[in-house]
C-alpha positions in Angstrom: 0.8 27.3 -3.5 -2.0 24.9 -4.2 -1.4 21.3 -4.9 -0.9 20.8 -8.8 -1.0 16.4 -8.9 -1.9 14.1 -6.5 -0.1 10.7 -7.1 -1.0 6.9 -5.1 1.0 4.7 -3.8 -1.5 1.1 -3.1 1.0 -1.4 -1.9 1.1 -4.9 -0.1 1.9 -5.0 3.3 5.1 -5.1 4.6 6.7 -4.7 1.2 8.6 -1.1 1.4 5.8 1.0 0.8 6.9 3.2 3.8 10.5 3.5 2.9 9.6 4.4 -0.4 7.2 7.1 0.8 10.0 8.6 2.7 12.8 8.5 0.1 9.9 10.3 -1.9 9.7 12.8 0.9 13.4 14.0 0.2 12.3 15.8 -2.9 11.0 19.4 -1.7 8.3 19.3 -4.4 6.9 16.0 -2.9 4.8 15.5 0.0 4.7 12.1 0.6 2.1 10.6 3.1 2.1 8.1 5.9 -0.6 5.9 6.2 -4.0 7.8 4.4 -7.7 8.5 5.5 -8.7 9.6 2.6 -9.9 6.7 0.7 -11.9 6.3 3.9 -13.3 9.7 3.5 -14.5 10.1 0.1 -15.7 6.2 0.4 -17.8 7.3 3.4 -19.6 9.9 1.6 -19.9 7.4 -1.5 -21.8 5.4 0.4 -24.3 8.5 1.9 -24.3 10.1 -1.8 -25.8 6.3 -3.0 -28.2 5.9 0.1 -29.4 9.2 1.0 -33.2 10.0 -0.5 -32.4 13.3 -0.6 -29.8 12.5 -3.5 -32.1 9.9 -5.2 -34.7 12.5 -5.0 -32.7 15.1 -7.7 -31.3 14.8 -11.4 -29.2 11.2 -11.3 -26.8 13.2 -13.8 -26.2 16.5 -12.1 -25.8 14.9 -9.0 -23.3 12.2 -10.3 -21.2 15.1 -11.5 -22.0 17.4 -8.7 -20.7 14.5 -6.5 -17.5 13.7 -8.3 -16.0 17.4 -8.4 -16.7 17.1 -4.4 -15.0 14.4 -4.4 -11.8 15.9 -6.3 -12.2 19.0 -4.4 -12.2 17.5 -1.3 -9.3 15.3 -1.8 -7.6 18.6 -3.2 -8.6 20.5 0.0 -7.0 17.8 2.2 -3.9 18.4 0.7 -4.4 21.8 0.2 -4.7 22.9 4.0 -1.6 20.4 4.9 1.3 21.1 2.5 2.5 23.8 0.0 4.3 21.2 -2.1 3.5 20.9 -6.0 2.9 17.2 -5.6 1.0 14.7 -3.2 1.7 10.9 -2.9 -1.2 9.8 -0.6 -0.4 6.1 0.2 -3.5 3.5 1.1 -4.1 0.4 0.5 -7.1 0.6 -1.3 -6.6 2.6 -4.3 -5.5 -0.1 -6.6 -8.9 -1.6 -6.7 -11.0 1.6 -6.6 -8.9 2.1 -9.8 -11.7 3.1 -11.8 -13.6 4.9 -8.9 -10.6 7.4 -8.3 -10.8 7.5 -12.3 -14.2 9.1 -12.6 -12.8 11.3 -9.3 -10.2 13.2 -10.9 -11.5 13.3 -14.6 -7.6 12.0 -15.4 -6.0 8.6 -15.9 -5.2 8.1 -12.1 -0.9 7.4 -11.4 -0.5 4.2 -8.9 2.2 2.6 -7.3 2.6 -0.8 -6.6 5.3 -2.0 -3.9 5.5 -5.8 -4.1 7.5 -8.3 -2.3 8.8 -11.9 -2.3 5.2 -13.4 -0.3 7.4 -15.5 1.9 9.3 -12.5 3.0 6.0 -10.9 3.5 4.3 -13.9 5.5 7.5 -13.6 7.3 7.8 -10.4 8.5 4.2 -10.8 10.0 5.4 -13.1 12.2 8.8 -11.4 13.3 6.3 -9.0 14.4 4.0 -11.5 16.1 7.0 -13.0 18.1 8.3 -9.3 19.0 6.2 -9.0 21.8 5.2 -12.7 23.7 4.7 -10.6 26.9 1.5 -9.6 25.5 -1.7 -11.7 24.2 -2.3 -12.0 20.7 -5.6 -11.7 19.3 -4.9 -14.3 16.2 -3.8 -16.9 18.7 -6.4 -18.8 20.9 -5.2 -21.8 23.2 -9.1 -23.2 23.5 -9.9 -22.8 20.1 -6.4 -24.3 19.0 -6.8 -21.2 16.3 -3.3 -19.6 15.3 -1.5 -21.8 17.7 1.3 -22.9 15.3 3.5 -21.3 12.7 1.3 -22.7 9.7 -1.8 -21.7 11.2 -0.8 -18.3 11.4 0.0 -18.2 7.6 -3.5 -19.8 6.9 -5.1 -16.8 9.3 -3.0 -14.0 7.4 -3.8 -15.4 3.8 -7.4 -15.6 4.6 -7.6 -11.9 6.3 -6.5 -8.6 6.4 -4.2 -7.1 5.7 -2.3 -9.8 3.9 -5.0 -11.7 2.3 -7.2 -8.9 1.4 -4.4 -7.3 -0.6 -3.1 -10.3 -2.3 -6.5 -11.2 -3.7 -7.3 -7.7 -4.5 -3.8 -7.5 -6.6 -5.2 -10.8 -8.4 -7.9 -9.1 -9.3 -6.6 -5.8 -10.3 -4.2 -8.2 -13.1 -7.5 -9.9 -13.8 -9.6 -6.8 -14.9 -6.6 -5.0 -16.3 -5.8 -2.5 -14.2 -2.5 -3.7 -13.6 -2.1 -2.2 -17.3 -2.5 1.1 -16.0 -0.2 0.9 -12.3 3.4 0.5 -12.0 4.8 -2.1 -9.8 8.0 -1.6 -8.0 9.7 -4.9 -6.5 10.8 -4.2 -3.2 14.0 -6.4 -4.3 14.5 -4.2 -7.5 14.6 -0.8 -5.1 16.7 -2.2 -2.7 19.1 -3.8 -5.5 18.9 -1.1 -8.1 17.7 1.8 -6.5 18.5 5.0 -8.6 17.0 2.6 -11.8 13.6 2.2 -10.3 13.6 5.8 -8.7 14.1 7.0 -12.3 10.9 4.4 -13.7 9.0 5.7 -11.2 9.6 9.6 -12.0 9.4 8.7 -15.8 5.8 7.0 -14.6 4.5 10.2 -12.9 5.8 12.3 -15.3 7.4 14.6 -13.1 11.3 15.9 -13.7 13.9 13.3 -11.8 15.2 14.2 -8.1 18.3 12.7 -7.5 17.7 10.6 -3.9 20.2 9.6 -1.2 19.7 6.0 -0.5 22.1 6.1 2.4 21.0 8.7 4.7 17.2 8.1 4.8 15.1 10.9 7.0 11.5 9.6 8.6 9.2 12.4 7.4 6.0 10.2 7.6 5.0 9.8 11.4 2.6 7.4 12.6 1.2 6.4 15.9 2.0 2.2 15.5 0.2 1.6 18.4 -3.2 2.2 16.7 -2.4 -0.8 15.0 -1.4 -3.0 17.5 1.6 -5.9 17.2 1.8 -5.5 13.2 1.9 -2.0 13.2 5.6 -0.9 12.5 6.6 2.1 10.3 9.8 3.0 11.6 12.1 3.0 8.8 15.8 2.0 8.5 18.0 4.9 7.1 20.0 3.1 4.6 18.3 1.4 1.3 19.5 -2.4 1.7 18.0 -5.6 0.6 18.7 -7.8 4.0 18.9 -11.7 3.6 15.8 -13.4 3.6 14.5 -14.8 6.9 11.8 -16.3 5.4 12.8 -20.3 6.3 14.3 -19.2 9.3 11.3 -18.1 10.5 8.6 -19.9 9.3 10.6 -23.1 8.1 10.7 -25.0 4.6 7.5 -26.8 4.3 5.8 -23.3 4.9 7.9 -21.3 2.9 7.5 -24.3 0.3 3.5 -23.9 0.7 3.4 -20.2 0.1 5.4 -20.6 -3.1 3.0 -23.0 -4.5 0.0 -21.4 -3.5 0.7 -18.4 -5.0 1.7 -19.5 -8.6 0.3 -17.1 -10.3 1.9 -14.0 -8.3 5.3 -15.6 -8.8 4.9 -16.1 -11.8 3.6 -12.5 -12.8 6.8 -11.0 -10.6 8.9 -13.2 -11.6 10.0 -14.9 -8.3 11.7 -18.4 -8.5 12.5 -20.8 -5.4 
């Protein structure tokens, strides 16, 4: 059976985006993805379809269109050759922002799912992670340089960098071109809270017919190798859907949870988060 409708799921980090993937995953007719290449893919041969002569050297229009069904195709084919399910949710990071790319890809208005969270539960997950392992060095901390040496300094690394700060300002940019018209965003508070609610929104969005979820008994379908990504990398799920207090001043303290508030105005106010 080949694929019918290939979904995307372009999330901040550390906001659910893998639990949601796998609660996805319990519906036979979905085959929900861990962590995706294939951005990277079709963006690679992007770049060689806009650089190579051989391309320049032929009709601009019948190689723009030539170009986009291998682009669909291909994406297709990936999934084609892995799953017999009706549906794909690939999940990367980038699609959001390629919004209008992946448009002109599939000839369709493209489906995208957001997973946000609380930034301060965000930041402070990061660091959980950093403190998980002090037997080993960490790359964002150096002693000489006095560079990521303290809990602030850390935030200020993270909101200038990726992952963290590359997908915060691409999300502000997204909501400043309009595309955030055209995604739905899922609060990672809301799923926890009120999950069958925002499983059905989310069916309603894809326009696929509801699968009724158990939020207690979680399965890990999506398997990723965390090492690849060093001390951040962590996609081992919990099995049961629950919103756990916040750790946020705990871990990074008031003055920094206070800072990441105010310097994100605009995304709290967008979501909706209060102090």
């Amino acid at each position: 059976m080949a694929v019918e409708k290939i979904f995307f799921q372009s999330s901040l980090p550390r906001s659910g985006s893998t639990i949601l993937q796998n609660i996805l995953a319990q519906n036979n007719d979905i085959y929900a993805t861990p962590t995706s290449g294939v951005l990277e893919l079709i963006f690679a041969s992007r770049q060689n379809y806009t650089d190579s002569a051989e391309f320049k050297a032929q009709n601009s229009e019948l190689m723009r269109i030539a170009f986009l069904s291998y682009c669909k195709k291909g994406i297709f084919g990936f999934y084609d050759a892995i799953t017999n399910r009706k549906f794909v949710v690939d999940k990367s990071r980038g699609w959001g922002i390629h919004y209008d790319f992946l448009n002109s890809v599939l000839d369709e208005q493209p489906k995208i799912i957001c997973m946000v969270r609380d930034l301060r539960d965000v930041f402070a997950s990061m660091e959980n992670n950093f403190r998980k392992q002090p037997e080993k060095a960490q790359p964002i901390v150096n002693w000489a340089e006095m560079r990521g040496t303290s809990v602030p300094k850390r935030i200020d690394v993270w909101s200038q960098s990726p992952p963290i700060g590359l997908a915060i300002e691409r999300l502000q940019e997204m909501i400043r071109l309009g595309i955030d018209k055209k995604i739905l965003f899922v609060k990672y508070e809301d799923l926890c809270l009120r999950p069958n609610a925002e499983m059905v929104r989310i069916y309603e969005y894809l326009g696929i017919d509801y699968f009724h979820h158990d939020f207690e008994h979680i399965t890990q379908f999506t398997k990723e190798d965390d090492t690849v990504y060093g001390a951040f990398g962590d996609h081992v799920i919990r099995h049961e859907l629950k919103l756990l207090p916040s750790r946020a001043k705990q871990l990074l303290g008031k003055d920094v949870t206070d800072w990441i508030y105010n310097n994100y105005k605009w995304f709290n106010e967008y979501f909706k988060y209060t102090k």
